[in-house]
DRENDO-1510 file (C-alpha; in Angstrom, 1 decimal, always signed):
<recs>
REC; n; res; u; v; w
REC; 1; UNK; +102.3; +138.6; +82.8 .
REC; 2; UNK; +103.3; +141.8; +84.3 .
REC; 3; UNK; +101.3; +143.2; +87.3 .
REC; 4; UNK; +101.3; +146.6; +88.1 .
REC; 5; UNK; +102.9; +148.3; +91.5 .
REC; 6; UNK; +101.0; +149.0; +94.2 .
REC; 7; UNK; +101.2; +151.9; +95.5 .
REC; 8; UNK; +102.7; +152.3; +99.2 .
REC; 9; UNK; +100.2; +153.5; +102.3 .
REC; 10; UNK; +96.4; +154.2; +102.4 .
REC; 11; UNK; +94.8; +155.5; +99.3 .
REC; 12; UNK; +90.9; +156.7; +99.2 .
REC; 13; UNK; +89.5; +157.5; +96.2 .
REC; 14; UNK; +85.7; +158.7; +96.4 .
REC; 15; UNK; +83.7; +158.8; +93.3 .
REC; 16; UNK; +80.3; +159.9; +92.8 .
REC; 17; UNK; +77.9; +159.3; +90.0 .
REC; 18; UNK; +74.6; +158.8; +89.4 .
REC; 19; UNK; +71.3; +159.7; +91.9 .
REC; 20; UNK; +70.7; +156.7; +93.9 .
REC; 21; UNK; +72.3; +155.6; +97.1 .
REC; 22; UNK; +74.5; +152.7; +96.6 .
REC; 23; UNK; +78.1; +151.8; +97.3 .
REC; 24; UNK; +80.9; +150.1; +96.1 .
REC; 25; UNK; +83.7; +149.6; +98.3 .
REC; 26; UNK; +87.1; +148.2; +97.5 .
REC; 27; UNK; +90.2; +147.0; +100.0 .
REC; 28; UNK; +93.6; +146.4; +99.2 .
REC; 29; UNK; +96.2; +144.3; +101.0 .
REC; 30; UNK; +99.7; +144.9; +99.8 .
REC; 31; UNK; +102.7; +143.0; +101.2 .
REC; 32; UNK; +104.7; +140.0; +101.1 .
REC; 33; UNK; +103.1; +136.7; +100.8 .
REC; 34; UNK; +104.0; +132.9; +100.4 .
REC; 35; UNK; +101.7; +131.3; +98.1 .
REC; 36; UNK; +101.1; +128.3; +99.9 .
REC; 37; UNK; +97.7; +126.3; +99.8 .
REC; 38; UNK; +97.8; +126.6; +103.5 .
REC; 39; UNK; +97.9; +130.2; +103.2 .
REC; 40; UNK; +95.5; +130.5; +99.7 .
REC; 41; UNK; +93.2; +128.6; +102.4 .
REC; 42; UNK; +93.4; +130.9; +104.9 .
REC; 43; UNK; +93.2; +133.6; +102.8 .
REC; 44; UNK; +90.2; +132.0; +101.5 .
REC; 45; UNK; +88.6; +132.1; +105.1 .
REC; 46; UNK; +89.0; +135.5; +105.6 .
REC; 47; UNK; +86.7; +136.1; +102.6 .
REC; 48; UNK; +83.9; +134.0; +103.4 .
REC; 49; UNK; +84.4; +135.4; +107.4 .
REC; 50; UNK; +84.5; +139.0; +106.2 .
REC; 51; UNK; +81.5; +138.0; +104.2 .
REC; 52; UNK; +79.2; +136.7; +107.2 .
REC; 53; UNK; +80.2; +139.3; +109.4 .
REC; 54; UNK; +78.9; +142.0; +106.7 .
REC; 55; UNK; +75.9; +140.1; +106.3 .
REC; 56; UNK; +75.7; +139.9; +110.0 .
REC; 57; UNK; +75.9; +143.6; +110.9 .
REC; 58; UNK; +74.9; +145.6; +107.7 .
REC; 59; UNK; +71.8; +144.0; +106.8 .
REC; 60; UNK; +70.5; +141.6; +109.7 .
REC; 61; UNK; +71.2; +143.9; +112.2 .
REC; 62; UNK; +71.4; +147.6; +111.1 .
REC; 63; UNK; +69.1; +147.3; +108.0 .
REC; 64; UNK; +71.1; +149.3; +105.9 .
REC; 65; UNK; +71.9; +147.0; +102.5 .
REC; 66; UNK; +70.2; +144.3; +101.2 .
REC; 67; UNK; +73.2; +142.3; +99.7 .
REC; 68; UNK; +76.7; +141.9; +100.7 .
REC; 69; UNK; +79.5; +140.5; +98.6 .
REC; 70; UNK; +82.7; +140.0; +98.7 .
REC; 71; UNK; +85.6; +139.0; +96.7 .
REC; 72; UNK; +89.4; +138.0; +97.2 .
REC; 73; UNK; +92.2; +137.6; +94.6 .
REC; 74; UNK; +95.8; +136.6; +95.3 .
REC; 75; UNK; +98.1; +137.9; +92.7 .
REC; 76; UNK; +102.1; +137.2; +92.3 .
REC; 77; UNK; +103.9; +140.2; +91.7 .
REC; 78; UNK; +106.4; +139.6; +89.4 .
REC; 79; UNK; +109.8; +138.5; +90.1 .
REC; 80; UNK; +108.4; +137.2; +93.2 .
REC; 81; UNK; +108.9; +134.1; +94.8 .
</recs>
């Protein structure tokens, strides 16, 4: 399976559609990686920490969402290790 290039440095896209106020937001980590299960783990962690602390701040404390969520994928690039 081929995977496509990601592209070098920070890239913001904004894109606006519809009437309501809601928001999708997307990050991107690009960079070398050994694909361990220690490191899938901790990778893993992150997630569900990022997760709690947007929880945390955004709704519980600032009232400003009612749902958080977040997701995590780890892909190979090819011809990696």
């Amino acid at each position: 399976m081929q995977y496509p290039i990601p592209q070098i440095g920070i890239v913001k896209k904004d894109i606006f559609v519809g009437n309501d106020n809601k928001a999708r937001v997307y990050l991107e980590f690009h960079g070398e990686f050994i694909y361990t299960d220690e490191d899938r783990l901790r990778f893993k962690l992150f997630e569900d920490i990022l997760q709690l602390r947007l929880t945390q701040v955004l709704r519980e404390q600032k009232h400003l969402i009612y749902m958080a969520g977040v997701g995590s994928d780890l892909l190979p690039v090819a011809g990696g290790p």
